[in-house]
N, C-alpha and C positions, 0 to 999 in steps of 0.2 A: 269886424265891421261895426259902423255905428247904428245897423239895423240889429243886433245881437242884440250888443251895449244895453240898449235902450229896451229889449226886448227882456233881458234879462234882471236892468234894475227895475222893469214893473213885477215880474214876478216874483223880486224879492220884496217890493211893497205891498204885494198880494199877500205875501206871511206875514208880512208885517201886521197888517190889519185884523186879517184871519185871527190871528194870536194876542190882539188885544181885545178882542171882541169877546175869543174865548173868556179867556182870564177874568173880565169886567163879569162874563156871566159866571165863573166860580167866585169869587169876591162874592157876590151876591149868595151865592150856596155855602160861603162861608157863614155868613150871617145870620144864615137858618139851621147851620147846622153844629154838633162838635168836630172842629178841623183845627190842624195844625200846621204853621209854616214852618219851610225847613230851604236850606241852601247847602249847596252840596258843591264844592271847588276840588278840583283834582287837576295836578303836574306830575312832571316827571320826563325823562328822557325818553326820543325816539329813535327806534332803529327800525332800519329797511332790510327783512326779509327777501322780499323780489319784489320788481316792476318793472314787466315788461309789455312793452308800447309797440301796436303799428299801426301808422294814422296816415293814410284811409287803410282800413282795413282791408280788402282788396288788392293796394297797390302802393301801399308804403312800406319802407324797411322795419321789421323786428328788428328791436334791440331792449337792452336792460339797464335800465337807469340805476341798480344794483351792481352788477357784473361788469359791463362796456365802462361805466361812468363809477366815479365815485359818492357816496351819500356826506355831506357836511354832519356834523353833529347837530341837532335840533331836540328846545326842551316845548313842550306842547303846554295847553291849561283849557281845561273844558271847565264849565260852570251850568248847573242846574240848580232851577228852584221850583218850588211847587208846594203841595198841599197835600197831605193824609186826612182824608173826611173821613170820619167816623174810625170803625176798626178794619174795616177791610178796604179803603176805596184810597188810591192817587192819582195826582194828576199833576204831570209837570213840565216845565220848559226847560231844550235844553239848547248851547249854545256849545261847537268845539270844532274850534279852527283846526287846519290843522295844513302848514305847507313846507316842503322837504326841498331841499336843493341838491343838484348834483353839477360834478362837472370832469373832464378828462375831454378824450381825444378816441377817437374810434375808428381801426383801422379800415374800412369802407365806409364809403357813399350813403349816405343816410338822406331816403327820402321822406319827409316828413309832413305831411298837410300842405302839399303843395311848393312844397320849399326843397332845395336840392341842398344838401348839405357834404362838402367835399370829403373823402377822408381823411385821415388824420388830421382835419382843424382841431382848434379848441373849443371844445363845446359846452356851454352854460344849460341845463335845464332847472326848470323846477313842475313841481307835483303839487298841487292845491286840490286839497278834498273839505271844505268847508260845510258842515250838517247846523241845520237848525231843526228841532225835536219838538211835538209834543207827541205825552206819551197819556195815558189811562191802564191803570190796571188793575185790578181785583185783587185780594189776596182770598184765594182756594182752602188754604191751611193755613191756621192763624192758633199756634199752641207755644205752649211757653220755652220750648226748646228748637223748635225749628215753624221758618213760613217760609209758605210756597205760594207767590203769583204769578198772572199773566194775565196779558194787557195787547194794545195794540200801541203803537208809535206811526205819527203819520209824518215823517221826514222829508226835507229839502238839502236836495244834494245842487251842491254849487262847487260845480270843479273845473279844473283847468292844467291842462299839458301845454308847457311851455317850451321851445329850445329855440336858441342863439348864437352866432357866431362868427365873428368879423363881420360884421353890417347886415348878416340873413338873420332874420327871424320870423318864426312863426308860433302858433299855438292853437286850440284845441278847445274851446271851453264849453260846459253844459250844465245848464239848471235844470233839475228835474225833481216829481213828486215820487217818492218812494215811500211804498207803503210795507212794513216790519212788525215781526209777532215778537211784544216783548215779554220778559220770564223776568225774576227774581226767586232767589231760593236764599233763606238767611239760614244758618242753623249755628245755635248758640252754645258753646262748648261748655261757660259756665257764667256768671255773673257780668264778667267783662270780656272775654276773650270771644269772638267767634270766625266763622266762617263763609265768605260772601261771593256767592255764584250770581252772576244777573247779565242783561244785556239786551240786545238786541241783533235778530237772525230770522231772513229768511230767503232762500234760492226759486229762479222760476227761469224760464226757456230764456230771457232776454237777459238775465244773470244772476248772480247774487250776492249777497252784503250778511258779513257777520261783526259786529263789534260784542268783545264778552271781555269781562274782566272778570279774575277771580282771584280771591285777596283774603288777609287775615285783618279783621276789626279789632279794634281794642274801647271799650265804653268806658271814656272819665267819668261820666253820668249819664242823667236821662236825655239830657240836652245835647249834648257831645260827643262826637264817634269821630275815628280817623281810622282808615283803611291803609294797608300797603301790601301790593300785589301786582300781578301783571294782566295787563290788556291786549287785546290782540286784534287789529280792524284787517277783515280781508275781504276780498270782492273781486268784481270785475263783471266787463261784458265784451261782447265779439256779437257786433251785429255792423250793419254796411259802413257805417260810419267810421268806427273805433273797433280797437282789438286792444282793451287792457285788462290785467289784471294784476292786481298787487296785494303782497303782506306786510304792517306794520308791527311792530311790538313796542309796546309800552313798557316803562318800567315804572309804575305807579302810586304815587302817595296821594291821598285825601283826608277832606274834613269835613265832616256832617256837622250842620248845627239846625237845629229843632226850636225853632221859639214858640215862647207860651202859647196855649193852647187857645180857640175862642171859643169859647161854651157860649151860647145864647142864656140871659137870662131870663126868666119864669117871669 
């Protein structure tokens, strides 16, 4: 509906602003303070675990967009950037689309969002879990072989269930504020090599959302890090509306870069 629509692209101009407003005010705490910028890009391949849908939840058909259908191959790219103040403090944006298609033929009647869907048609879906992050976090333990943080992340989830077929379609979609306890744990095995636990998790009555990645570093220098490891997004909720729940796996390469530092001068 064009009441969504519209309801929707304000709430992503609502982060929009939100997040520039932030940003301008660390800028400015950069200024005052020693901080360092850094950008951090990560790809890699997607694979579906399960996702399984019934919409309305109530009084639509369960099925498995895993299982019923089949998942297309799909390669992902998240991108963050942000700021290390001082020795213990971050703050950063992050961006990671993320949308999965499937398709096949299902031997029963799929009701779905209002929509009667025959059996065995041919059936087009796709899965859009689209996150915009910022995150804050402390670091707790800050020694020369291993650190341990934790933070908060105030997330925007922008999603949508989609299916299709021979001239029916419907869909699903919801913008929402979710708010997530985020961790990092680095531990350094020796000059270059280490080990990197971090993400973002946390479960409550209406659902829950865990994205973690965990991965081996390799340090070309101080500037430069590239990770390769696996991530894993899983969630869901079952409230009057929707009944989903899904697991993704990553299979993940990244690249940390760290630009000079600002010292304020005396």
């Amino acid at each position: 509906p064009m009441y969504y629509k519209t309801k929707k692209i304000k709430m992503k101009n609502k982060f929009v602003v939100s997040a520039s407003i932030c940003m301008i005010i660390f800028l400015n705490m950069m200024s005052r303070a020693n901080a360092q910028a850094f950008i951090d890009l990560e790809t890699g391949a997607v694979f579906t675990g399960y996702n399984n849908v019934r919409i309305p939840s109530d009084a639509g058909t369960l099925f498995s967009r895993k299982d019923d259908l089949t998942p297309k191959p799909n390669a992902f790219i998240r991108l963050r950037a942000g700021y290390a103040i001082g020795k213990r403090h971050t703050i950063s944006l992050l961006y990671a689309p993320l949308t999965i298609k499937s398709d096949g033929s299902i031997n029963k009647q799929i009701d779905f969002e209002g929509v009667t869907f025959p059996s065995n048609s041919p059936l087009n879906a796709s899965y859009t879990f689209n996150s915009y992050r910022i995150t804050y976090r402390y670091d707790l333990v800050k020694r020369p072989k291993i650190e341990f943080g934790i933070g908060f992340t105030a997330k925007i989830r922008d999603a949508e269930i989609a299916l299709s077929s021979n001239g029916f379609a419907s869909s699903k979609a919801n913008v929402g504020f979710v708010p997530i306890i985020n961790f990092r744990l680095n531990y350094k095995v020796n000059n270059n090599f280490g080990i990197l636990f971090e993400g973002d998790a946390l479960a409550a009555p209406q659902g829950r959302a865990e994205d973690v990645l965990l991965a081996v570093t390799y340090k070309f220098s101080d500037n430069l890090m590239t990770h390769l490891g696996y991530r894993i997004l899983e969630g869901g909720a079952d409230n009057d509306e929707v009944y989903n729940f899904s697991l993704i796996h990553y299979a993940s390469v990244g690249v940390l870069y760290k630009f000079k530092k600002n010292v304020k001068a005396n």
